[in-house]
N, C-alpha and C positions, 0 to 999 in steps of 0.2 A: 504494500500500500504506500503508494507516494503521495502522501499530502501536505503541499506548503506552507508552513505556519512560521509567521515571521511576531519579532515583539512587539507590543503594545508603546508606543510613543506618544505620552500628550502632550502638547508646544504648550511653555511657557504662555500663562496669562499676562496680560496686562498688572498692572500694579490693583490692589483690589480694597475696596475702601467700606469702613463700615456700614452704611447704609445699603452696600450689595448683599455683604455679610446677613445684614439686618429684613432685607426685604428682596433682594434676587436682583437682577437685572433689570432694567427700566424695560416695560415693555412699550413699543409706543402706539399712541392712540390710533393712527389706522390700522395696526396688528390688535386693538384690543375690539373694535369695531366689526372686526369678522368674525366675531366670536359671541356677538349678541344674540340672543333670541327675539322674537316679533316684538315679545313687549318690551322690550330694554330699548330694539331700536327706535320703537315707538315713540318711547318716551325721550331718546337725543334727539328725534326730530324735532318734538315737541319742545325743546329745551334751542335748539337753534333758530325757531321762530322766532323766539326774544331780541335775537338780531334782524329778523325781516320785519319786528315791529317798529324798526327805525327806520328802516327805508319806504315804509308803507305807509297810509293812513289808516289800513287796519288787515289785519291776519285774521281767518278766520280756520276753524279745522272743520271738515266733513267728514263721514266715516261712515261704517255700519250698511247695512242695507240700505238700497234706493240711493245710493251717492254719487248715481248719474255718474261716475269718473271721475267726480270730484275728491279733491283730500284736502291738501294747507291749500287757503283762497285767497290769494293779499291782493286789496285794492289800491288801488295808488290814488283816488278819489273820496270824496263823501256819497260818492252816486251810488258807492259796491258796484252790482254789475250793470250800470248805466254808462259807467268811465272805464276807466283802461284798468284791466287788471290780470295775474297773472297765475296760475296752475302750477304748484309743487305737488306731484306727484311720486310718492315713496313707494318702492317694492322690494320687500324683504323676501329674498331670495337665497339658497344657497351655490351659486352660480352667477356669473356676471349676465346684465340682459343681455337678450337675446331678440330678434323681432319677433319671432312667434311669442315674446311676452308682453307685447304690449299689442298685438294687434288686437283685444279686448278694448284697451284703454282708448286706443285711435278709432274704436269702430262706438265706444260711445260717446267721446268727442263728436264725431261725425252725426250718431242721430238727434244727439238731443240739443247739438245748435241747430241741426235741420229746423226739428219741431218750435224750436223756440225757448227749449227749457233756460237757458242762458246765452248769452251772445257766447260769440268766439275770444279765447284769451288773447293777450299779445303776446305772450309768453308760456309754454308747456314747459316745462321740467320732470325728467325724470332724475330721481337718486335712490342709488341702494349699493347697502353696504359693501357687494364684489362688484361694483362698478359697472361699465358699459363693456359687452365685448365685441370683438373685432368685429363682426361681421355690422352688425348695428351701431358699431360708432363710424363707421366708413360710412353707411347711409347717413346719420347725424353730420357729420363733415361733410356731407354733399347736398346740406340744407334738402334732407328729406327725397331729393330727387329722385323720381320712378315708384315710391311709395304707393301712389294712391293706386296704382295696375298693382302693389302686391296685397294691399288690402283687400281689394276687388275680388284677388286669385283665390284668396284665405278667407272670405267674408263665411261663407256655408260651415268648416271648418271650425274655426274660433270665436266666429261671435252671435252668426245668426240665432243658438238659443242660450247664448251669456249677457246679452246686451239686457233684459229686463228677467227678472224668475215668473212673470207673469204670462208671458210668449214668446212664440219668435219671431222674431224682425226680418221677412226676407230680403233682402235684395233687388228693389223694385227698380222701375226706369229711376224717378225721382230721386231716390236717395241712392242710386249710379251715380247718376251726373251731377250729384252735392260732390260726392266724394273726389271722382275726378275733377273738379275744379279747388277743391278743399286747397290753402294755402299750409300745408305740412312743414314749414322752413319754422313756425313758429316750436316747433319741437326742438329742445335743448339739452344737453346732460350736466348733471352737476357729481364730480367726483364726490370720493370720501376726502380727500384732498380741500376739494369746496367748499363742504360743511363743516369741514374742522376750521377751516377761515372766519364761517360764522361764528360755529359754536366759539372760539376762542374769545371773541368779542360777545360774552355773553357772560353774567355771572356763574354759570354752572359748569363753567370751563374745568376751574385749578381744581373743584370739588371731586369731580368726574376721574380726570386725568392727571391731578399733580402737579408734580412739576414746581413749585414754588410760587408763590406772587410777585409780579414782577418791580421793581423799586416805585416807591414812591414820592409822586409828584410834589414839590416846593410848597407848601401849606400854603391859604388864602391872608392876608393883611389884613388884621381891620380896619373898614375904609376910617375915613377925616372924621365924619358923622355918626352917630349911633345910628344904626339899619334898625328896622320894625322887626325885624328878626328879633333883634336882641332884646324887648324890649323888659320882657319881664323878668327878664334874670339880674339884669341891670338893676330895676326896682329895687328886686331885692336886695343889692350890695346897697343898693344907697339907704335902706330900710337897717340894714347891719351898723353901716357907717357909722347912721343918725344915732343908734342906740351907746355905740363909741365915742361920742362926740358930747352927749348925754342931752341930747336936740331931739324934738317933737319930728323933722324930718332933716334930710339932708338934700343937697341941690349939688349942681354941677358945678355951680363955684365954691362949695364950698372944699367941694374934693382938688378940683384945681390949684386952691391954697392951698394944700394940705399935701406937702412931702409923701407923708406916708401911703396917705390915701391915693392921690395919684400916682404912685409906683405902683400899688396893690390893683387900683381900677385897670393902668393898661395894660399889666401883666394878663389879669383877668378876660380883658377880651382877646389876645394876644391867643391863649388858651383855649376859650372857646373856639375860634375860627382856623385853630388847629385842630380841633375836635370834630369841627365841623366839615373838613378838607378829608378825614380820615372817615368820616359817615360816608361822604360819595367814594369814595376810595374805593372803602367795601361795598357801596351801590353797583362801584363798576365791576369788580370781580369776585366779588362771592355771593350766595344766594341770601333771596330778601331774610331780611332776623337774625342774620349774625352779628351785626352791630349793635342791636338791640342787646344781644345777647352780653354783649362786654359793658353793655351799660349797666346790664344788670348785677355781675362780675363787679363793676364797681362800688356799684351803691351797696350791696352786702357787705362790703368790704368796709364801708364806710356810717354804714347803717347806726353803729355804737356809738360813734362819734357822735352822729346826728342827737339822737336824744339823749346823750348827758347834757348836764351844767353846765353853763358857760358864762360867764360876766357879762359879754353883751355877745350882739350877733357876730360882729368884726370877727373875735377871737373865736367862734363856730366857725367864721368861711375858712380862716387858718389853718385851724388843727385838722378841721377836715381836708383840706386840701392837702397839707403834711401826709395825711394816714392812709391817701389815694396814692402819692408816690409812693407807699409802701407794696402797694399789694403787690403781690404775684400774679402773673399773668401767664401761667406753665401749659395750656392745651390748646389756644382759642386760636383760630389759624392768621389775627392780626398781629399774635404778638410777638413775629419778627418786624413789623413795621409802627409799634406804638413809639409813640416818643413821649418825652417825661411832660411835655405840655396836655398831650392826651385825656391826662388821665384827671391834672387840674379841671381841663375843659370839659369834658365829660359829668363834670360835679357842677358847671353852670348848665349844661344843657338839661341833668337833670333838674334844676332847678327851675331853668327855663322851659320844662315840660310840666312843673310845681309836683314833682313829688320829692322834692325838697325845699327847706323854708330855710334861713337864716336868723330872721330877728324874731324874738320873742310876740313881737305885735301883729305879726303875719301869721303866726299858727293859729 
């Protein structure tokens, strides 16, 4: 018996760092994306809409039975389907399309703007997760061209009894010659490649896929004037102030004399409108209520403070504000990006939300 058996050699890795150690190899998002099921990808698509609700005036979803071919609907108007608007059409597949999968989609396109059930989009989209394949994206790349003879060829086939569960639609002269004149160029592909574009401009990006948050932007100034934004949190320090001052109220000039006081007030908004730079922050890349969530992270933290003793309000906004730079912030996915102003600010916007008070006369 001659059988060749040579030795096993595994080539040197890379240098290898704990977070591999710790969690494997980064897989990346279009390798994690073929591996969903109907609902999962359901639900990215649903999740990359958030991005077509900026370029739209409105995204609608279709679904279910009787969905005429329709699925995500964005209109680019207030008219929905009186103005221009456009077909994202998702098919979770295990397979890249093919035309035998969509001549369904094309042959209800075709009856039901015949009929009238909707105008014609300006735009069709198809996406799914293995992509477009060869044979059907060379027709897409040839704006559809010779399409409507293959519909035609395949109408009996694929759609004559898929086109409604109620009957079958044959092939008559009239809806012939809709088809051959049908403008098919408005049909589109949108890669996985595509939707990771959206998706990533969407907060359920870094949730999803990781990867880290990317740095964050320069905080906002605050302007010359006190903004209506600010207003009530404001009140309240000058409500604190008065009570330190040992005054019925306190005003803006009064703080303006006052050394301390105006170091304290423009630290104060300085704080907030850092607070407030990091709310959008997380508006823009993590999902709604996580900011809320470190608001709330803070105020437990600071909660003790709140209701003890204090001589006036002044020396509450202090100690409070001191025992907010204490906390620990070890899980929350901002807190590689909090900064120590954060966290003062965070105690005016609770304030400025009023579930928290400073001076004695405001509770």
């Amino acid at each position: 018996m001659s059988i060749e058996l040579t030795d096993i050699s595994i080539p040197p890795l890379q240098p290898t760092y704990s977070d591999v150690i710790n969690h494997g190899a980064t897989i990346l998002p279009q390798v994690r994306i073929l591996n969903y099921e109907d609902k999962e990808w359901e639900r990215f698509i649903e999740e990359c809409t958030h991005y077509l609700q900026s370029q739209y005036v409105s995204v609608r979803r279709s679904g279910g039975a009787g969905d005429q071919g329709l699925d995500i609907v964005a209109f680019r108007t207030k008219d929905n389907f009186e103005g221009k608007w456009d077909n994202y059409q998702c098919k979770h597949y295990d397979h890249p399309l093919s035309p035998s999968d969509i001549y369904i989609e094309m042959g209800k396109l075709c009856y039901y703007t015949l009929n009238n059930e909707y105008p014609v989009p300006e735009n069709y989209f198809f996406a799914a997760p293995q992509g477009i394949g060869t044979k059907l994206g060379k027709i897409i790349r040839n704006n559809m061209k010779g399409f409507n003879d293959i519909l035609i060829e395949n109408w009996d086939k694929h759609c004559k009894s898929k086109i409604t569960s109620t009957r079958s639609i044959d092939l008559d002269t009239k809806l012939s010659d809709y088809i051959k004149n049908f403008d098919f160029s408005i049909v589109k592909d949108l890669s996985v490649l595509d939707l990771l574009d959206f998706h990533r401009k969407t907060p359920y990006y870094h949730t999803r896929f990781g990867g880290g948050l990317p740095s964050r932007p320069k905080s906002l100034n605050p302007p010359k004037e006190i903004a209506e934004i600010e207003a009530i949190y404001v009140r309240k320090l000058l409500d604190a102030y008065a009570e330190w001052l040992n005054k019925s109220d306190c005003s803006m000039n009064d703080v303006e004399n006052n050394k301390s006081l105006k170091l304290h007030f423009d630290e104060a908004r300085i704080q907030f409108y850092c607070a407030e730079s990091l709310e959008k922050f997380s508006r823009d890349y993590l999902e709604s209520g996580e900011f809320e969530r470190l608001q709330d992270s803070i105020y437990r933290g600071i909660v003790n403070i709140i209701i003890s003793e204090h001589p006036n309000g002044f020396e509450k906004v202090k100690d409070t504000i001191q025992e907010a730079f204490k906390i620990q912030i070890d899980s929350h996915p901002l807190k590689d990006r909090l900064e120590l102003a954060d966290r003062g600010g965070i105690c005016h916007q609770l304030a400025n939300n009023d579930r928290i008070t400073w001076a004695s006369n405001d509770e």
